[in-house]
C-alpha positions as CSV (number, residue, x, y, z in Angstrom):
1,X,0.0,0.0,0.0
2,X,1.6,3.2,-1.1
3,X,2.2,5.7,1.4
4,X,0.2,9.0,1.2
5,X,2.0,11.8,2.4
6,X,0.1,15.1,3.8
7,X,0.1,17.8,1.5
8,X,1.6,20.0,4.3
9,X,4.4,17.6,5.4
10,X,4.6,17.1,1.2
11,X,5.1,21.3,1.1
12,X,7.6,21.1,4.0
13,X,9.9,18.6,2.4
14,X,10.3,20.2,-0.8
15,X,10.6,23.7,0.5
16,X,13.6,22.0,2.6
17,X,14.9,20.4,0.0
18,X,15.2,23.8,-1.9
19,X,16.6,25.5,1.0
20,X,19.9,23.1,0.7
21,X,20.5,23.2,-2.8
22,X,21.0,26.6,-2.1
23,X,22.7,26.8,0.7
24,X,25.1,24.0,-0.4
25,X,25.4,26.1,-3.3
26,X,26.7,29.3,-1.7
27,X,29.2,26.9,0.9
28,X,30.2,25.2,-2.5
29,X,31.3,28.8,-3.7
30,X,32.4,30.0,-0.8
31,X,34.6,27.0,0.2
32,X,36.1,27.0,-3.2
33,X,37.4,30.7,-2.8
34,X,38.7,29.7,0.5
35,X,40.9,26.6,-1.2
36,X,41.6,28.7,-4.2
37,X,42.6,31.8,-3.1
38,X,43.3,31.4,1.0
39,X,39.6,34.1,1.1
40,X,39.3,33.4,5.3
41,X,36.5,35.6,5.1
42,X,34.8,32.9,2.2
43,X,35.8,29.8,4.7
44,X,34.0,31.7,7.7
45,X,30.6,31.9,5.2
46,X,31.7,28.5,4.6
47,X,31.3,27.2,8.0
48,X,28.4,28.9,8.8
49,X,26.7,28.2,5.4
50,X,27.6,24.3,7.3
51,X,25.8,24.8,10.3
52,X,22.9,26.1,8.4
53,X,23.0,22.4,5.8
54,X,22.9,20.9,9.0
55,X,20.1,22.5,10.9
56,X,18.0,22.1,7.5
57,X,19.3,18.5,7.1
58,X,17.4,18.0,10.7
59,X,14.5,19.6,9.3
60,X,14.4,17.3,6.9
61,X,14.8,14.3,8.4
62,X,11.9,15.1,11.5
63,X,9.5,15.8,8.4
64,X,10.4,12.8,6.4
65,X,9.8,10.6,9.4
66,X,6.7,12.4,10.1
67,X,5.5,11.6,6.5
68,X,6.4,7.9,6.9
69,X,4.1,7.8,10.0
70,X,1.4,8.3,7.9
């Protein structure tokens, strides 16, 4: 039986899912200017730009279980 997931939790996930591609996107450019060019002010976006992939990761992962609940 095929799970149906709420159209809320459904909304959630993909907003989520957005939210990393771009935040990996901006640690992606940011980390490369740190290796490429020794920018210390690109690796401390970097980091943080980390600790933001990580909080949404969470985010993720507490709605994706929520959905398999269902």
């Amino acid at each position: 039986m095929p799970i149906i997931i709420n159209e809320k939790i459904k909304r959630i996930m993909k907003e989520l899912v957005e939210k990393v591609a771009a935040l990996y996107a901006d640690f992606a450019k940011d980390a490369n200017a740190q290796i490429e060019n020794g920018n210390k002010a690109a690796g401390t976006r970097a980091r943080k730009a980390s600790l933001e992939i990580e909080k949404a990761m969470k985010e993720f992962r507490k709605a994706s279980l929520e959905a398999s609940k269902k």
